[in-house]
Backbone as CSV, one residue per row, in Angstrom:
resi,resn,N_x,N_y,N_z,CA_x,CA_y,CA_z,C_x,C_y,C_z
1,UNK,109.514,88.796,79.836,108.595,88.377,80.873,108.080,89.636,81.583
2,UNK,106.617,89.956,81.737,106.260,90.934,82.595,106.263,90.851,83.691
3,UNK,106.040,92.439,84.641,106.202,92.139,86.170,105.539,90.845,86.877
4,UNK,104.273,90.667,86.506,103.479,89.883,86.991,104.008,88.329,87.318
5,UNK,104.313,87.962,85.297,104.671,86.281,85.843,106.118,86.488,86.256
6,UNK,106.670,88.090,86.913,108.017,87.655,87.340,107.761,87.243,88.470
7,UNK,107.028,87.688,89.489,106.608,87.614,90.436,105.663,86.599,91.219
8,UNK,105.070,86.071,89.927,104.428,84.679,89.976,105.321,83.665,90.778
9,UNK,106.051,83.622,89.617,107.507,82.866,89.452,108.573,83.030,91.209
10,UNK,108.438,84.200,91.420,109.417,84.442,93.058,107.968,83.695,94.199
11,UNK,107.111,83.641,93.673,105.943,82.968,94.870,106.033,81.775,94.767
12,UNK,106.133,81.454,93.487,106.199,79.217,93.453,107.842,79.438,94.107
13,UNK,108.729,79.779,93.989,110.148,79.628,94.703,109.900,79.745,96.209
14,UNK,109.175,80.518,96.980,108.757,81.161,97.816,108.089,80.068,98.961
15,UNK,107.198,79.373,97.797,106.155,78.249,98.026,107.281,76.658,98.711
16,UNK,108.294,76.514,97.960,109.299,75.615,97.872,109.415,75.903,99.495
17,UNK,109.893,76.601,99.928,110.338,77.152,101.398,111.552,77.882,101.465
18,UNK,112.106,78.119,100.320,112.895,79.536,99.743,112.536,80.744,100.023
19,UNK,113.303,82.005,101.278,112.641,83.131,101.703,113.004,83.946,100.234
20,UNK,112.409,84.683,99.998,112.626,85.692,98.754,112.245,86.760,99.577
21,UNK,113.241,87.439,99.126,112.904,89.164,99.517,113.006,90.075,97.968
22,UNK,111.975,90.777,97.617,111.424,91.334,96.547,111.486,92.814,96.722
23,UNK,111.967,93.820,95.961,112.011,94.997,96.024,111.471,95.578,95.219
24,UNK,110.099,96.068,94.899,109.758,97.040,94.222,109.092,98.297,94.278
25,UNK,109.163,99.327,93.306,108.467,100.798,93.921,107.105,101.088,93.034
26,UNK,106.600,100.859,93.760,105.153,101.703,93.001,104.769,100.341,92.392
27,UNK,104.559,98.785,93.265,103.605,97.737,92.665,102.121,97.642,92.002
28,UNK,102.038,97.323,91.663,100.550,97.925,90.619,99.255,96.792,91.711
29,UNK,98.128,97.216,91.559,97.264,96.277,92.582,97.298,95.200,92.168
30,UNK,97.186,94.476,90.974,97.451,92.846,90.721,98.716,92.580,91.435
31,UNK,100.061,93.223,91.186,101.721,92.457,91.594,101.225,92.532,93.584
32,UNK,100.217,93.961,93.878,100.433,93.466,95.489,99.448,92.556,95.831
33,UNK,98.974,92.007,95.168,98.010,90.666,95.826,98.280,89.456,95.640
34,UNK,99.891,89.453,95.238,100.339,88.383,95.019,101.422,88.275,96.786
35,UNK,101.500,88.943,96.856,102.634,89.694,97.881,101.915,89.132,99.276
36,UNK,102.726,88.242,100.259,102.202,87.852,101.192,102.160,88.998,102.642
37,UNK,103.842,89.458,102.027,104.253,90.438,103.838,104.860,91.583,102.861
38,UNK,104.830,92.589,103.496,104.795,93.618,102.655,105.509,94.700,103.643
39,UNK,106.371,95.463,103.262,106.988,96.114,104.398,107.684,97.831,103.437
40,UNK,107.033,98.635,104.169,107.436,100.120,103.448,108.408,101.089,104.107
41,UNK,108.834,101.744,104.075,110.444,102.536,104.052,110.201,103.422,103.964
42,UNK,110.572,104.074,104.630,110.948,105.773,104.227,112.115,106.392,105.329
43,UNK,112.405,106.901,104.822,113.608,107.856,105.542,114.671,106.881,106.122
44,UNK,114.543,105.627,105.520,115.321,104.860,106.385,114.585,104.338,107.516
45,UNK,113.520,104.501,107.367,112.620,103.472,108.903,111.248,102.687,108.194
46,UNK,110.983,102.042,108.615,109.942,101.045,108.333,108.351,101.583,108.772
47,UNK,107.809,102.143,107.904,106.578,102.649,107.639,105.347,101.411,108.381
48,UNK,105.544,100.320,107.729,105.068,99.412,107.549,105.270,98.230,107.470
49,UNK,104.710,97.222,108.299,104.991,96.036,108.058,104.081,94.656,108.302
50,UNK,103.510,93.977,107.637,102.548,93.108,107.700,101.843,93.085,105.793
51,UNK,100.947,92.319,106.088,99.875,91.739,104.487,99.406,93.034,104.149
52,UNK,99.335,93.123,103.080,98.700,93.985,101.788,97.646,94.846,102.103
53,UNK,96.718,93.395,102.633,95.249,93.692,102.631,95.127,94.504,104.156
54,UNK,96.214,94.393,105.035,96.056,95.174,106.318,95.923,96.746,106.497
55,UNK,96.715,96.991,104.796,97.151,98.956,104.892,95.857,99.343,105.026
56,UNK,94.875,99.012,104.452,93.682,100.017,104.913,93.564,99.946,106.053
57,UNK,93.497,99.074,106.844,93.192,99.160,108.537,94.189,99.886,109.783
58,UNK,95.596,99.741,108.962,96.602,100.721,109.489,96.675,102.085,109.463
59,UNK,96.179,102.554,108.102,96.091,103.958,107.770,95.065,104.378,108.315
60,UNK,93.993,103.612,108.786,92.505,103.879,109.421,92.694,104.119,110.932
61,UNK,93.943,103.211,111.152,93.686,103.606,112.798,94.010,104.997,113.110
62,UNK,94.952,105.498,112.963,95.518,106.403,112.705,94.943,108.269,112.056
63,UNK,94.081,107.593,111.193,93.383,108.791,110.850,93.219,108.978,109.245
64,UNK,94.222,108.109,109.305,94.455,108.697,107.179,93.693,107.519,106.632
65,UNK,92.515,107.035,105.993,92.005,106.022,105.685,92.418,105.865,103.625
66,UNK,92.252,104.789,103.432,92.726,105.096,102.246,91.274,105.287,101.051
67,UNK,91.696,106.241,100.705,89.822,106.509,100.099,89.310,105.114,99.080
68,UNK,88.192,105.180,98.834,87.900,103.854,97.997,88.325,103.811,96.511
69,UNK,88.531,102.909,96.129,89.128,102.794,95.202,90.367,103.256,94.440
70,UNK,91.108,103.288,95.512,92.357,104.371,95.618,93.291,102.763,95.858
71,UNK,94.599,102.834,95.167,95.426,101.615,95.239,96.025,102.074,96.881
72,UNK,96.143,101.095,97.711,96.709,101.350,99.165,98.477,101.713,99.129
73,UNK,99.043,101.221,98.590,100.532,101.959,98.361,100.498,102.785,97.317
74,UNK,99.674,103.286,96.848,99.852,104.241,96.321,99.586,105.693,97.183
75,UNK,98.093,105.201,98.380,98.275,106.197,99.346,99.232,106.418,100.332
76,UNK,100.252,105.378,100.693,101.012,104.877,101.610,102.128,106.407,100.653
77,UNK,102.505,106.176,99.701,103.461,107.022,98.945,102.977,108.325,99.306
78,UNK,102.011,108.728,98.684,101.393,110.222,99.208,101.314,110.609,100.519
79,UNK,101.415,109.909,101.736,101.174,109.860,102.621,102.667,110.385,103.018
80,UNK,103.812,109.716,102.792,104.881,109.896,102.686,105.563,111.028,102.368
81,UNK,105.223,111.115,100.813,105.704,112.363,100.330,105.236,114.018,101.282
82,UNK,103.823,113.383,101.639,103.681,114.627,102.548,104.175,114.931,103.914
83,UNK,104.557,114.234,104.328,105.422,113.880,105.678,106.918,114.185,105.670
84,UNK,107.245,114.240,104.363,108.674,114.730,103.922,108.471,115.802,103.598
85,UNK,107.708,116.769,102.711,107.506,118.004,102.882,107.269,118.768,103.837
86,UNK,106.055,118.127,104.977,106.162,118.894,106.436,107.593,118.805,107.067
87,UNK,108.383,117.838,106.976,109.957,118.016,107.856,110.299,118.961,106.700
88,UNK,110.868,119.206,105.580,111.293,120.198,105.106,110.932,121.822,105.310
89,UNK,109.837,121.864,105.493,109.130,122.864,105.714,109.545,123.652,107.088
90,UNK,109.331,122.876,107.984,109.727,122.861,109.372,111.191,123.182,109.098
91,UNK,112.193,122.282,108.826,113.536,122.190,108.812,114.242,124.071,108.003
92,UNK,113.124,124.002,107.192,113.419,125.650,106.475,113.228,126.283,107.285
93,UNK,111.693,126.639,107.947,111.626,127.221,108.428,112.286,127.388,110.048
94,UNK,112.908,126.516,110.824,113.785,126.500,111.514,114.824,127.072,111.448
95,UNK,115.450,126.979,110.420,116.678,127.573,109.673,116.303,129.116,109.708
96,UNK,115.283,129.431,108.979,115.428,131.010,108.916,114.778,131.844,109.875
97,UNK,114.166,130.811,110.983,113.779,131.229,112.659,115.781,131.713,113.338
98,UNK,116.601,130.730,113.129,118.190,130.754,113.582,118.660,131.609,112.782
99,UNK,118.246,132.331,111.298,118.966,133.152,110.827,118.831,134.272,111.114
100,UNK,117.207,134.906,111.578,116.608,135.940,112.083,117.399,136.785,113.343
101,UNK,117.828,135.354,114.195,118.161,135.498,116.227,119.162,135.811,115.892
């Protein structure tokens, strides 16, 4: 069975009045438009939380818009990954600011 009708399949359960909680990384744009509430992670904190179709308007308020035709968790990831490199960066360079003194 592919991702898709797996996921089909957790929405008719879903539909019943069964909560399903679904975990996946890197959903492809068909599996997130199946996806009612949608909620993203990082570092251990919640990036995100609300419908699919909202990330462009979240990333917009903010400043980071998601360019067109660009999958929205896929910018949500990049967005991420770069936010973890600036704390590393920082965190190094902190370190060898305390190794200097």
């Amino acid at each position: 069975m592919d991702a898709c009708k797996q996921v089909r399949t957790l929405q008719k359960i879903a539909k019943t009045g069964s909560i399903v909680i679904l975990s996946i990384h890197q959903p492809s744009f068909r599996i997130l438009g199946l996806v009612d509430h949608l909620i993203l992670l990082a570092f251990g904190q919640k990036v995100y939380g609300g419908p699919p179709a909202e990330l462009h308007t979240y990333f917009h308020s903010f400043g980071r818009p998601v360019p067109q035709h660009e999958n929205s968790t896929e910018h949500a990831l990049d967005l991420i990954q770069e936010l973890h490199n600036s704390q590393v960066q920082s965190s190094t360079r902190a370190r060898l600011l305390q190794s200097i003194i």
